[in-house]
MDAnalysis code that builds the backbone (N, CA, C; Angstrom):
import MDAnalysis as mda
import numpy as np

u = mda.Universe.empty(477, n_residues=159, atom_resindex=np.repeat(np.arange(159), 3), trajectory=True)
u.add_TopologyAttr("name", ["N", "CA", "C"] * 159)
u.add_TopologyAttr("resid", np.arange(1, 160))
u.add_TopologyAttr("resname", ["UNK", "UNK", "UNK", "UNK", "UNK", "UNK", "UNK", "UNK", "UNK", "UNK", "UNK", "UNK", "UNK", "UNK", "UNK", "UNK", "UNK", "UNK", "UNK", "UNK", "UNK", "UNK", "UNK", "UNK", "UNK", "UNK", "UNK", "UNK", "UNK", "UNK", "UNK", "UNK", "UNK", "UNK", "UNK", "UNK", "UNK", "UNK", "UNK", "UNK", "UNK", "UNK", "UNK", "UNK", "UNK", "UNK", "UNK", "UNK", "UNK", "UNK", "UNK", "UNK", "UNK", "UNK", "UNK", "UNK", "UNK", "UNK", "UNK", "UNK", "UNK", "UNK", "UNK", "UNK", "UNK", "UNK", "UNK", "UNK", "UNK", "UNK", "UNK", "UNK", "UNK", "UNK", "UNK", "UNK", "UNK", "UNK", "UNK", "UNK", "UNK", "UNK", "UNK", "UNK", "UNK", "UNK", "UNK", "UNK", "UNK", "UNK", "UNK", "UNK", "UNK", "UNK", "UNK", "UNK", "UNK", "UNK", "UNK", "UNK", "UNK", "UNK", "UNK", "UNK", "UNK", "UNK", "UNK", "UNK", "UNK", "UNK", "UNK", "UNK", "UNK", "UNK", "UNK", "UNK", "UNK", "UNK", "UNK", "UNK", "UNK", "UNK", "UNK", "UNK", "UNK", "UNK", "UNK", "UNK", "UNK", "UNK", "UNK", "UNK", "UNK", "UNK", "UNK", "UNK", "UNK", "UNK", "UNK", "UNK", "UNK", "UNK", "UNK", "UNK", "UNK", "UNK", "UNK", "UNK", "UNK", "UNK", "UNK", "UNK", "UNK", "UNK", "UNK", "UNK", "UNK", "UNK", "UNK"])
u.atoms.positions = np.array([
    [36.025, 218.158, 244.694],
    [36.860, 218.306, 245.850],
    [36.755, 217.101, 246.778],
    [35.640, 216.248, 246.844],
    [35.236, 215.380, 247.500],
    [36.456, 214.111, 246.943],
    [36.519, 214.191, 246.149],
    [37.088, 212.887, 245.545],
    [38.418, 213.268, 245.910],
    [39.025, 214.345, 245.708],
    [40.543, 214.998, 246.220],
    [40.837, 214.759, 247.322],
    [39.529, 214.536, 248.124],
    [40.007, 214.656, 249.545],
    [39.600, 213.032, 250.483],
    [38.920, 212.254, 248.947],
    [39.008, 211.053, 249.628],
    [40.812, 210.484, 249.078],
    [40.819, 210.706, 247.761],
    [42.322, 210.034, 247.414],
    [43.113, 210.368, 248.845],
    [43.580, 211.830, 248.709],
    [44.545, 212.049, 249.794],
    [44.399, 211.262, 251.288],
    [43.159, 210.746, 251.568],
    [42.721, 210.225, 253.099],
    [43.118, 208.889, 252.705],
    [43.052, 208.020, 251.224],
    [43.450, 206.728, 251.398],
    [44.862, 206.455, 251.108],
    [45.271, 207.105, 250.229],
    [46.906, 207.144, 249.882],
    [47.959, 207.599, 250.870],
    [47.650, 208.343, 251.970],
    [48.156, 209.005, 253.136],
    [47.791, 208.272, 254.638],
    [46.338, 208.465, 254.167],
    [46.019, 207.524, 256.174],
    [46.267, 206.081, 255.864],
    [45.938, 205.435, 255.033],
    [46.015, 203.914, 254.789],
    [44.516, 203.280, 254.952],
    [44.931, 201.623, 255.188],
    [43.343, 201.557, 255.348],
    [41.910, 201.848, 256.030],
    [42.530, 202.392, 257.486],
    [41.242, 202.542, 257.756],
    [40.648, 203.896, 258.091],
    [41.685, 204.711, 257.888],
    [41.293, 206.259, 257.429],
    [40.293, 206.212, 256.262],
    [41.205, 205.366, 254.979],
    [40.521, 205.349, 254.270],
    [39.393, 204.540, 253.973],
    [38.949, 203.815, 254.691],
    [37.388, 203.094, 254.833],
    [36.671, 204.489, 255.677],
    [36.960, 204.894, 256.553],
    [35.978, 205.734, 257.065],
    [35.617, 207.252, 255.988],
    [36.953, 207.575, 255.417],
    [37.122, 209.021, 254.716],
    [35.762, 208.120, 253.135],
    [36.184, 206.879, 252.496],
    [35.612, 206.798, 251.179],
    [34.272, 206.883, 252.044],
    [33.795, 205.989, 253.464],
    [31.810, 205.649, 253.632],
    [31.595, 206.797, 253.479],
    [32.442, 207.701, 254.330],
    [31.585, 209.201, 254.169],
    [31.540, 209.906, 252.488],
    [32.429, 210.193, 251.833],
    [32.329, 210.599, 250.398],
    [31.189, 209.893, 249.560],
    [31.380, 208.434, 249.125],
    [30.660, 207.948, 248.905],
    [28.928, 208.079, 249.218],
    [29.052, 207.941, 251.181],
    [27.753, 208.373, 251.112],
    [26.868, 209.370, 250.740],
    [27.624, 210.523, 251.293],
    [27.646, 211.703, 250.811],
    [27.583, 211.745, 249.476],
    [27.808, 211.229, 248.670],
    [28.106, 211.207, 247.154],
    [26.374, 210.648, 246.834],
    [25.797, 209.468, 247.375],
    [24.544, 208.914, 247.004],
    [23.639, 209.282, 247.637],
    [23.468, 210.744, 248.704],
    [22.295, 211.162, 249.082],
    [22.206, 212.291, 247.969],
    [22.987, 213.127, 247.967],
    [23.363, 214.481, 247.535],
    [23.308, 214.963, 246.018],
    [23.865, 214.163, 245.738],
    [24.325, 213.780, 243.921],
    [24.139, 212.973, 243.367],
    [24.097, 211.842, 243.316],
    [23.873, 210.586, 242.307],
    [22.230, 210.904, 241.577],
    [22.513, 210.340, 240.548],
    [21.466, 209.797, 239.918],
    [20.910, 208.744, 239.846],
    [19.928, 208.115, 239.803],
    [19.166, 207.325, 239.957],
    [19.795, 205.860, 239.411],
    [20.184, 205.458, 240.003],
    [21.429, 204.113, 239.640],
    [22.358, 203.842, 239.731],
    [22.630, 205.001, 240.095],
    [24.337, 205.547, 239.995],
    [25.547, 204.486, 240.785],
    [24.616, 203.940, 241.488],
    [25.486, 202.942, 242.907],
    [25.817, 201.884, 242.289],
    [25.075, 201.555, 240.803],
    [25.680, 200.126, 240.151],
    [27.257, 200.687, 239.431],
    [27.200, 201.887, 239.156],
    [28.195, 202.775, 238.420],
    [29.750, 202.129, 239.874],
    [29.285, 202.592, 241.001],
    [30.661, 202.877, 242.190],
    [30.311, 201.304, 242.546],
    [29.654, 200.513, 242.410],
    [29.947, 198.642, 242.704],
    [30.695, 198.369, 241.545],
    [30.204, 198.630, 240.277],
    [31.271, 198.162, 239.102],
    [32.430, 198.481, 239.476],
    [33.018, 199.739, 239.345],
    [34.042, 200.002, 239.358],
    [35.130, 199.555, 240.746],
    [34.154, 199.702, 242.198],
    [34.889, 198.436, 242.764],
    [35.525, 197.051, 242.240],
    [34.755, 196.756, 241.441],
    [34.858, 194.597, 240.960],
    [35.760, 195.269, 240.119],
    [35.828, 196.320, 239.231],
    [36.666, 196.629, 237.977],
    [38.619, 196.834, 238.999],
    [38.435, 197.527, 239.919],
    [39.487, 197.714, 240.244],
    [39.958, 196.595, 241.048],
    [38.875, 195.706, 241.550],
    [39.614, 194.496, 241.697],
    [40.383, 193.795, 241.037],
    [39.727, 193.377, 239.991],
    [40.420, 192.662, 239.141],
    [41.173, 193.418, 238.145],
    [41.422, 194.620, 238.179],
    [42.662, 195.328, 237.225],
    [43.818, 195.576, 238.172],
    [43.690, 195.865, 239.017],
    [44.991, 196.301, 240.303],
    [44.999, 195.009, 240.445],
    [44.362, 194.070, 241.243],
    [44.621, 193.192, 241.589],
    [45.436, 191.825, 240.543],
    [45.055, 192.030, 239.594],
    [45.723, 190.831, 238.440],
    [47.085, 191.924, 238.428],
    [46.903, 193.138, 238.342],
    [48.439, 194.075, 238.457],
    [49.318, 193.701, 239.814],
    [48.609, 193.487, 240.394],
    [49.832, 192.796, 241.896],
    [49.711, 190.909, 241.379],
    [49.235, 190.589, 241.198],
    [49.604, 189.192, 240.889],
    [50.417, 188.935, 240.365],
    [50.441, 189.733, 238.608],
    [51.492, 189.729, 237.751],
    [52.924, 190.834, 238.320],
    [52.866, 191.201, 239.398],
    [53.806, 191.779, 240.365],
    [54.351, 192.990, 240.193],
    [53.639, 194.008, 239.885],
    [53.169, 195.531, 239.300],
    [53.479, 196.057, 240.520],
    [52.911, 195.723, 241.845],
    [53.086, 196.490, 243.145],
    [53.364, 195.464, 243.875],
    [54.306, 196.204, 245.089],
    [54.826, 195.812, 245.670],
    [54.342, 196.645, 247.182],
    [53.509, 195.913, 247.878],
    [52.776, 196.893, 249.185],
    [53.621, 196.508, 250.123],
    [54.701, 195.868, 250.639],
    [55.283, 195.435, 252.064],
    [54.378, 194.667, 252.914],
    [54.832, 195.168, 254.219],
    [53.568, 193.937, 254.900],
    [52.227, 194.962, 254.924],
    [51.471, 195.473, 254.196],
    [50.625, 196.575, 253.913],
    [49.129, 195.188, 254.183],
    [48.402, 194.673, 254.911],
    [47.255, 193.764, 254.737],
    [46.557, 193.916, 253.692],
    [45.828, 192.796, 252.906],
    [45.380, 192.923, 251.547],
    [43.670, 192.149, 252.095],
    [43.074, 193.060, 250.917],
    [42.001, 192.435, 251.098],
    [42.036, 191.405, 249.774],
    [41.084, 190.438, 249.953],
    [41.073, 189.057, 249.307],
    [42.795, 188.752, 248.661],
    [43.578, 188.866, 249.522],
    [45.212, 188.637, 249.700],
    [45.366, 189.455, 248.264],
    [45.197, 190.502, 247.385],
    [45.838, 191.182, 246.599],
    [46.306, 192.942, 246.679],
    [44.982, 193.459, 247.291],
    [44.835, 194.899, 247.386],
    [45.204, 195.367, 248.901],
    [45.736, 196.482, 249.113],
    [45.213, 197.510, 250.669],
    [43.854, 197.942, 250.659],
    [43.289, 197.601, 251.394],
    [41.875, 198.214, 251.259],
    [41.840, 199.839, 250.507],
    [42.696, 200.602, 251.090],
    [42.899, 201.781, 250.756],
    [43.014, 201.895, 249.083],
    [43.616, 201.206, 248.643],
    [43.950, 201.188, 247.210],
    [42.826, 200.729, 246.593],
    [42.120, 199.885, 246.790],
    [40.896, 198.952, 246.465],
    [39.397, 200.549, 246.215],
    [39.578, 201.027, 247.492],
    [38.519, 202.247, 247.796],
    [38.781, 203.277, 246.396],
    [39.734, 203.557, 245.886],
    [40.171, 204.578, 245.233],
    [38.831, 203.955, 243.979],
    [38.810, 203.259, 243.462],
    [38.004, 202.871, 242.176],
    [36.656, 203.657, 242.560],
    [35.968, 202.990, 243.489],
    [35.101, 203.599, 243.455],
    [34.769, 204.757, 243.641],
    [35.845, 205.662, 244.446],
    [35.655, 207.169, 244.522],
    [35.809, 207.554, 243.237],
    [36.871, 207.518, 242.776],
    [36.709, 207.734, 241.019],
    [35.708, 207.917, 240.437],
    [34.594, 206.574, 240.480],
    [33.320, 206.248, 239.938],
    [32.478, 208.091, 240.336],
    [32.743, 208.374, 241.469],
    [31.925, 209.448, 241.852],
    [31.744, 210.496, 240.592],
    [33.588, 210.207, 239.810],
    [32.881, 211.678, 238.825],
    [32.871, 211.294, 238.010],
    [32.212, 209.905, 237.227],
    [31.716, 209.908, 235.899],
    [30.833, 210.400, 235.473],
    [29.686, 210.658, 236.027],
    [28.445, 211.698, 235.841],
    [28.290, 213.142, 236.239],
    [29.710, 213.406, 236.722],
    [29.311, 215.099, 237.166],
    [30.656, 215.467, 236.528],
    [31.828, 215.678, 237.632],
    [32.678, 216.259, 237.220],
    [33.648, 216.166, 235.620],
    [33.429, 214.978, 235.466],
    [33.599, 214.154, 234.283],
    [33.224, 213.856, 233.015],
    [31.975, 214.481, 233.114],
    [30.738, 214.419, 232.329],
    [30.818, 214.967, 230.859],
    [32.001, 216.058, 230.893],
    [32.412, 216.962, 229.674],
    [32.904, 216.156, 228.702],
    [33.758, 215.125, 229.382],
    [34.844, 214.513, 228.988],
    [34.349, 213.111, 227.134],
    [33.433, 212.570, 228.262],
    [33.421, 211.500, 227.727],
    [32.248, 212.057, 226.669],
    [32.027, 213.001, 225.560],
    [31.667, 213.567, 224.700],
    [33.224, 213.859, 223.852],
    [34.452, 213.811, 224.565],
    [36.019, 213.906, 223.436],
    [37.135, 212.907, 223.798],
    [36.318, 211.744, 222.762],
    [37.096, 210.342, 222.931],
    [38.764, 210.748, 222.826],
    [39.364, 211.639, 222.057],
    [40.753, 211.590, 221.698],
    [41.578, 212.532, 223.468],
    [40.332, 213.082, 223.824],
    [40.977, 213.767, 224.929],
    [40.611, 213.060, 226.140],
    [39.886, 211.910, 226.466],
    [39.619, 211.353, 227.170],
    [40.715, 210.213, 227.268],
    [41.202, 209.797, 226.306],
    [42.101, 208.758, 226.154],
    [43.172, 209.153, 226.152],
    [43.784, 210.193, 225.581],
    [45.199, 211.022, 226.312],
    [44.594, 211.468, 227.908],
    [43.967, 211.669, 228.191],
    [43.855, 212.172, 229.632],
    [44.302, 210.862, 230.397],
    [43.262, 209.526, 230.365],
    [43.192, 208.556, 230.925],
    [44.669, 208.153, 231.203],
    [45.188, 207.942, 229.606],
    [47.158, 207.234, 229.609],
    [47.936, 208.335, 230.453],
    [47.407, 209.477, 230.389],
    [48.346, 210.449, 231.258],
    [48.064, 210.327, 232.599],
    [47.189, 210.507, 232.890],
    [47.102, 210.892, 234.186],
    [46.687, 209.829, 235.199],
    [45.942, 208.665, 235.047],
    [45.675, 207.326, 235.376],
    [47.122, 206.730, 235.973],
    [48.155, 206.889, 235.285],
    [49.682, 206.475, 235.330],
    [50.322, 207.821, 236.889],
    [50.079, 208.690, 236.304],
    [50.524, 210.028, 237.368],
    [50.168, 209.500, 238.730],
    [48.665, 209.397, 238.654],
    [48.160, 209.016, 239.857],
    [48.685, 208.151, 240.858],
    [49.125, 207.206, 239.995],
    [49.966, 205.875, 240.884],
    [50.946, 205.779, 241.251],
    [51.639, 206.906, 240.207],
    [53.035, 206.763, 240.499],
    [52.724, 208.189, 241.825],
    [52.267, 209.152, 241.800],
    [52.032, 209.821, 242.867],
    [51.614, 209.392, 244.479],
    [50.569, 208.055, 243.942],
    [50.168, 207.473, 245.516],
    [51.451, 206.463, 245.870],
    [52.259, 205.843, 244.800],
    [53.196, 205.015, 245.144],
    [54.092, 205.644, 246.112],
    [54.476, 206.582, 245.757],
    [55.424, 207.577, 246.263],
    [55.042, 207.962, 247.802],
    [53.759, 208.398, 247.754],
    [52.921, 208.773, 248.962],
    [53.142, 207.445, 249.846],
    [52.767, 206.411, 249.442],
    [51.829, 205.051, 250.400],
    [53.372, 204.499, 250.369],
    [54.473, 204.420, 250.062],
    [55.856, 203.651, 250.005],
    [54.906, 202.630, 249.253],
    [54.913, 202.465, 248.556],
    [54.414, 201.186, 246.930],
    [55.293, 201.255, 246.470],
    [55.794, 199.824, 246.227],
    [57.181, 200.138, 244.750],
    [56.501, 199.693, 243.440],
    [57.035, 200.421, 242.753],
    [56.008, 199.721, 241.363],
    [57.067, 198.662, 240.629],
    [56.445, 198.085, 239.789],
    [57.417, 197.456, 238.725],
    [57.679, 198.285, 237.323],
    [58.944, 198.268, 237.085],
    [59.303, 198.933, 236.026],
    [58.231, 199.257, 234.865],
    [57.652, 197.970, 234.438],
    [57.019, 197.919, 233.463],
    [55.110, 198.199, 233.723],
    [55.041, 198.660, 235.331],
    [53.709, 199.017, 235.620],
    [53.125, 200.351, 234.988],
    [53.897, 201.368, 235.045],
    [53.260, 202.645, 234.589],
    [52.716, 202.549, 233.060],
    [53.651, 202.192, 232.072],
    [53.492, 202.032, 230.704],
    [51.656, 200.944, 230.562],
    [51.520, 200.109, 231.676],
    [50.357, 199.210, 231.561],
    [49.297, 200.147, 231.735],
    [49.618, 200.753, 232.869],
    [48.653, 201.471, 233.470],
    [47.889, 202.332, 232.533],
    [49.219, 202.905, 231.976],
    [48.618, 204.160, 230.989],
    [47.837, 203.439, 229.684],
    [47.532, 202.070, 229.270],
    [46.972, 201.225, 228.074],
    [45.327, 200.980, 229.105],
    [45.924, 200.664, 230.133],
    [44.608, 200.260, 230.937],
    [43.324, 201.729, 230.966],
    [43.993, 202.783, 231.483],
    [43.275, 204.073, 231.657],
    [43.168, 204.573, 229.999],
    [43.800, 204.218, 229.376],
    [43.273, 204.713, 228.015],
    [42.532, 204.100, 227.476],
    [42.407, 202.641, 227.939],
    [41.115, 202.271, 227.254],
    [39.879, 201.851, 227.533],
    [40.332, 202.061, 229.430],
    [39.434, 202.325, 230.438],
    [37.975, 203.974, 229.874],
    [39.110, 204.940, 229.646],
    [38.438, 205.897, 229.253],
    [37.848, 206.101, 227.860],
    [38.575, 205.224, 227.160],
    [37.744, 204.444, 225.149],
    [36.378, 204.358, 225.545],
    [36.276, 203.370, 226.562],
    [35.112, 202.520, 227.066],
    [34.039, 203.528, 227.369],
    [34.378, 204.247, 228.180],
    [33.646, 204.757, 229.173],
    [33.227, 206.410, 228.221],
    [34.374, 206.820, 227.012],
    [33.498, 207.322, 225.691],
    [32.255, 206.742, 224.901],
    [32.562, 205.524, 224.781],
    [31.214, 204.641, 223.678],
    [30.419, 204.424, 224.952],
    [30.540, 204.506, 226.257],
    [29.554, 204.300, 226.908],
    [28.417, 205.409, 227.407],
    [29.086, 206.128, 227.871],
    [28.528, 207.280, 228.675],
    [28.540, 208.681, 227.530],
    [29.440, 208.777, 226.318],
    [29.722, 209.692, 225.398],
    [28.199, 209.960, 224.473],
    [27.159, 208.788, 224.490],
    [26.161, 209.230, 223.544],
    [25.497, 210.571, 223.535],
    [25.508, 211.050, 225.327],
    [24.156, 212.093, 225.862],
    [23.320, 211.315, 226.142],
    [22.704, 210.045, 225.843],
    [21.347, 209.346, 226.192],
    [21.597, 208.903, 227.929],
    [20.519, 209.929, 228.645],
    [20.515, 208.889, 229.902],
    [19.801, 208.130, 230.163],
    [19.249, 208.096, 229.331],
    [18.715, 206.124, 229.666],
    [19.348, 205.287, 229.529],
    [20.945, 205.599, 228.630],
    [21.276, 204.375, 228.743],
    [22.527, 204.851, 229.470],
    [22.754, 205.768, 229.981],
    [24.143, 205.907, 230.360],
    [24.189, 205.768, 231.809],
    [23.145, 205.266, 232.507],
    [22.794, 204.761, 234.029],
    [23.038, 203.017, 233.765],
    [22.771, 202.678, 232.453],
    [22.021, 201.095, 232.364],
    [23.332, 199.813, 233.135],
])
């Protein structure tokens, strides 16, 4: 629910709703719940959504208006979403990445939904040919994150 209710605070308030709505989730997320490492898990996936959204607005996927960008590509707000995400790879998520074929239809489905849902929300225009990327990106975003986290071993699924 935490993560539901950070999306809706960044896709709706903008950026600095959503800087205050992710510190709190997030934090909340690393007293409460995390596991022991877990914070390299929600920094990756920050740098990851940098450079996947962000090379996606370069190559001109979104279209934010005069929306301020951090390091001139992202809304902060949009940028925050990665790492809330990150929140449910080890809990809510956890089922998942044990059924690579349903993890990877999930990812192309719903990874794509998402955007086109916050686009809609945040006035984002997408580019025609963004959703179809999106859904290759989250499917193999979620491939990954099967051979990674899918063994059961947590020793290595913190590493």
């Amino acid at each position: 629910m935490a993560f539901e209710l950070g999306w809706m605070a960044c896709v709706l308030g903008g950026s600095w709703i959503a800087a205050l709505a992710a510190s709190v989730v997030l934090t909340l997320h690393l007293a409460w719940q995390a596991r022991p490492g877990e914070w390299r898990w929600l920094v990756g996936f920050a740098a990851l959504g940098l450079v996947v959204d962000g090379g996606l607005t370069l190559a001109g996927g979104f279209d934010f208006g005069d929306q301020p960008l951090v390091f001139g590509v992202l809304p902060l707000w949009m940028w925050l979403l990665w790492p809330l995400f990150a929140t449910l790879l080890h809990h809510s998520l956890a089922w998942l990445w044990q059924r690579p074929w349903l993890a990877v239809l999930g990812g192309a489905i719903s990874g794509p939904a998402s955007y086109f849902a916050g686009a809609r929300l945040a006035d984002v225009a997408l580019a025609p040919w963004l959703l179809p990327a999106q859904a290759l990106v989250w499917g193999l975003l979620c491939l990954w994150l099967t051979v990674r986290l899918g063994r059961g071993d947590r020793r290595t699924s913190l590493a």
